[in-house]
C-alpha positions in Angstrom: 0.0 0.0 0.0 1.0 3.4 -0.2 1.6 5.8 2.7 -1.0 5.3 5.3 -3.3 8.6 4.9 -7.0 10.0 5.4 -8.7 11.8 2.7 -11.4 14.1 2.5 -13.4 15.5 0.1 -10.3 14.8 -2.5 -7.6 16.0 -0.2 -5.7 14.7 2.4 -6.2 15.8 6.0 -3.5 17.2 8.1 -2.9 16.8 11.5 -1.5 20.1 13.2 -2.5 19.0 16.7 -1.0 16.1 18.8 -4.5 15.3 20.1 -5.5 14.6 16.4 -2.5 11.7 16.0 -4.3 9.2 18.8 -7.7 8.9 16.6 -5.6 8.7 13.3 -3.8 5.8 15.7 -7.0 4.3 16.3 -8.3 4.7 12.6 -5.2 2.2 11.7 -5.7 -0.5 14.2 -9.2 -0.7 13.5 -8.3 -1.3 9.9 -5.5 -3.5 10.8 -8.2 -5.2 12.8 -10.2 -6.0 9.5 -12.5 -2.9 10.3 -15.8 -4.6 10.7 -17.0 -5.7 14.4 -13.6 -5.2 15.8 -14.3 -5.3 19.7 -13.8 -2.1 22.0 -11.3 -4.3 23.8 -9.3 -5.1 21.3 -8.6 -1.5 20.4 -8.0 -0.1 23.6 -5.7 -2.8 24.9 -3.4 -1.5 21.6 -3.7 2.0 22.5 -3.7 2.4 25.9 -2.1 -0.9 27.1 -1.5 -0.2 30.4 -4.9 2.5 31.2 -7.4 -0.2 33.4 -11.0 -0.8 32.1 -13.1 2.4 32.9 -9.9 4.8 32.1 -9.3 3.1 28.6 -13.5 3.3 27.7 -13.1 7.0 28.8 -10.3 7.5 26.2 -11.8 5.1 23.6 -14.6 7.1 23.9 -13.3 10.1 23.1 -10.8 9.5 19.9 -13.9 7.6 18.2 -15.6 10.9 18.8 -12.6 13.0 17.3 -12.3 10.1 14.6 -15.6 10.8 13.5 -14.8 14.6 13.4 -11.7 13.9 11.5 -13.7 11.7 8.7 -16.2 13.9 8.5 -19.5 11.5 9.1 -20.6 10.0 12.4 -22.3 7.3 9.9 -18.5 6.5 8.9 -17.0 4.9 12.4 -20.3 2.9 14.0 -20.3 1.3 17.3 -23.0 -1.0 18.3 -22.6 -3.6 21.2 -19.2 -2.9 22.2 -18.0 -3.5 18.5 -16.6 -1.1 16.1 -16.7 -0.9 12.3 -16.2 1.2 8.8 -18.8 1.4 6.8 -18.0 0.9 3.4 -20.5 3.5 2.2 -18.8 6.2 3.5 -15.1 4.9 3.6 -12.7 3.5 0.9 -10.3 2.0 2.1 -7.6 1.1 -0.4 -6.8 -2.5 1.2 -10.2 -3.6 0.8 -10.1 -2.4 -2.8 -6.7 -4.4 -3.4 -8.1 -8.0 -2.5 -11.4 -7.2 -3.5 -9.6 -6.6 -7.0 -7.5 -10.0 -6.6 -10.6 -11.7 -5.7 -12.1 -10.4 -9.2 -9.0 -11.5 -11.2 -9.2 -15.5 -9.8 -12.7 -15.3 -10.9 -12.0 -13.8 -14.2 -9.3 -16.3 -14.5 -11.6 -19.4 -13.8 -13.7 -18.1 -16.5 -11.3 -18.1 -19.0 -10.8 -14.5 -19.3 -7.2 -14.0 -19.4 -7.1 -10.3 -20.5 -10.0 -9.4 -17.9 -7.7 -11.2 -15.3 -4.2 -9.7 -16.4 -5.8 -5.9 -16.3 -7.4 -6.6 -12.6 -4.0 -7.9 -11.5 -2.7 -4.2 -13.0 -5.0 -2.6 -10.7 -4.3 -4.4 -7.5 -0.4 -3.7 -8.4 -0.4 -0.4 -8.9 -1.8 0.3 -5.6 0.4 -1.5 -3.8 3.9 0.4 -3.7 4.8 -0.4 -0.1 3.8 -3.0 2.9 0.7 -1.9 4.5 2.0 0.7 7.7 5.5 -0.3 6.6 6.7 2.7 8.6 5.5 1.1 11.5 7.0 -2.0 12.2 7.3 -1.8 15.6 3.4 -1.9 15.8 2.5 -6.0 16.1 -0.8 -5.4 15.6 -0.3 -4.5 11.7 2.0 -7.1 11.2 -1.0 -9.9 10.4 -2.7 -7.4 7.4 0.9 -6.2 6.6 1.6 -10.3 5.9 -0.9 -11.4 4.3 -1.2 -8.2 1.7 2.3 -8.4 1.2 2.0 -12.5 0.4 -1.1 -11.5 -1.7 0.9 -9.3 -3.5 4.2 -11.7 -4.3 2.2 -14.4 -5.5 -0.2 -12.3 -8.2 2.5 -10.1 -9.4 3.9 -13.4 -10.3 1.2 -14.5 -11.5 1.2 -11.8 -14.0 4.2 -12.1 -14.8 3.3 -15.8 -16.1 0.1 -14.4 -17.7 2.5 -11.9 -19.8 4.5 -15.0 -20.8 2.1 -16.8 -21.6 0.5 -14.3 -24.1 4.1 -13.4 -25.6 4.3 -10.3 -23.8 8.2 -10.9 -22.8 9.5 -7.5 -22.0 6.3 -6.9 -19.6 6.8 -10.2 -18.1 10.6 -10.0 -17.0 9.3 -6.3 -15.9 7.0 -7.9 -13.5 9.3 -10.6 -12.6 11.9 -8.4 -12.0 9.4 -6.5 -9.6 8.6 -9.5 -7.9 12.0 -10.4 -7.1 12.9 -6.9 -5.5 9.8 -8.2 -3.5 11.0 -11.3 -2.6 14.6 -12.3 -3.6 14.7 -15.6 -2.3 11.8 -17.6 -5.0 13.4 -19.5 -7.2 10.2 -20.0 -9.1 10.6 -16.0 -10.2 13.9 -16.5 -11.1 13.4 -19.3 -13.6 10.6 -17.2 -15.4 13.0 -14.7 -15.5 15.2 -16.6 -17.1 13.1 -18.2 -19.6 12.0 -15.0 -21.0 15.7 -13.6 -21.3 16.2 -16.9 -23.2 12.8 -16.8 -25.5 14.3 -13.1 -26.7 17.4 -14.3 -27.2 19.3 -12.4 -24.8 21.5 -15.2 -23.6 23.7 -13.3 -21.3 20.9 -11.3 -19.0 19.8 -15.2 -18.3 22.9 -16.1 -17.4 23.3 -13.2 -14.8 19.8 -13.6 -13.3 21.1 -17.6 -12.5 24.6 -16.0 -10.9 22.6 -13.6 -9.1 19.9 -16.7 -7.8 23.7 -18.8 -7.2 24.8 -16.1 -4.8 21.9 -15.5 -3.1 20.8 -19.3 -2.3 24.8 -19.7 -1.2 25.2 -16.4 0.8 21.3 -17.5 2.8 21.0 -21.3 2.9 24.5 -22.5 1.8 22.3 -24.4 -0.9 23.1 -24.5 -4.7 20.1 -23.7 -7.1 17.5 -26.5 -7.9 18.0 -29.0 -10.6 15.5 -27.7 -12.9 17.2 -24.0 -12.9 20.8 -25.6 -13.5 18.9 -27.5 -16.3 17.6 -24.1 -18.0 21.5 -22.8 -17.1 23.6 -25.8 -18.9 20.6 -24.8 -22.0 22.1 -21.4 -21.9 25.7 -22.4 -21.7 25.5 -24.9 -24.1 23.9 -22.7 -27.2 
């Protein structure tokens, strides 16, 4: 995702108050929460972790009431029986959009529509440019929606990659693979696409350093050499 802000009306709001930064807090664990029927408790034991039971309400209380002045909408933050959620008719939340997007592209893809597919995967990419709160990794309590968009992510950008391959569509594929590696360096899978598509245009030597690269990487993390089906594509390589 990109950086973590709240926008209004078409512009982003600032925050020129400290008092402002604990409901913008609260705004991002309840998303991190999955944003629908997240329990009271759960929130405040993240935000005020050490405040006892009636102290912590009192404080909940409040920065729900300055979140809903921040959004804009008291429809926009409910609470009903101790629970809290977002209502999707008056927030977007760009997460939700991302898998609801992925979602759409498995369908697409299960109905045969490969160019339906490969432009929903486009979507879902481009708004993904960094892990979800990445400049909060201290916080634990993003680190279960951080993983799984950032796995989501990995495994349809390479997905797209194959899609690209499939159709021809070389150059865009070893973009996307290329993208997917800077992602997550250690899948050899990405690496032998790579390497296949270097090879079907011809370009022999880019091949050969994206399996030196995959070499020194496996050696220098597991002390393992690559697989037998990437030295297979290598001694192709070599051997033309």
């Amino acid at each position: 995702m990109s950086r973590f802000n709240l926008v209004k009306e078409g512009r982003p709001v600032r925050f020129s108050r400290k008092t402002q930064q604990r409901p913008f807090t609260l705004l991002k664990a309840l998303i991190a929460l999955g944003g629908r029927e997240v329990k009271e408790e759960e929130l405040t034991s993240i935000l005020w972790p050490e405040t006892d039971g009636d102290s912590a309400h009192g404080a909940f209380a409040i920065n729900l009431h300055r979140l809903r002045r921040l959004v804009g909408n008291e429809k926009a933050v409910s609470l009903r029986d101790g629970k809290v959620t977002l209502n999707s008719r008056y927030c977007y939340v760009y997460a939700w959009l991302f898998e609801r997007l992925l979602g759409k592209a498995d369908t697409a893809l299960k109905d045969g529509s490969k160019d339906k597919a490969i432009q929903l995967i486009e979507k879902a990419a481009s708004l993904y440019n960094n892990p979800f709160l990445h400049d909060e990794h201290a916080a634990p309590w993003a680190d279960k929606l951080r993983k799984r968009l950032q796995s989501k992510f990995i495994r349809y950008i390479g997905k797209l990659g194959m899609l690209y391959e499939e159709e021809g569509e070389f150059e865009k594929a070893i973009d996307t693979f290329k993208k997917a590696i800077e992602i997550d360096p250690l899948s050899e899978g990405l690496y032998q696409h790579l390497m296949q598509c270097f090879q079907r245009l011809g370009r022999r030597a880019e091949a050969l350093v994206v399996y030196n690269n995959l070499k020194e990487i496996l050696s220098t993390t597991f002390g393992v050499e690559p697989s037998s089906q990437t030295v297979a594509l290598y001694k192709i390589l070599i051997n033309k």
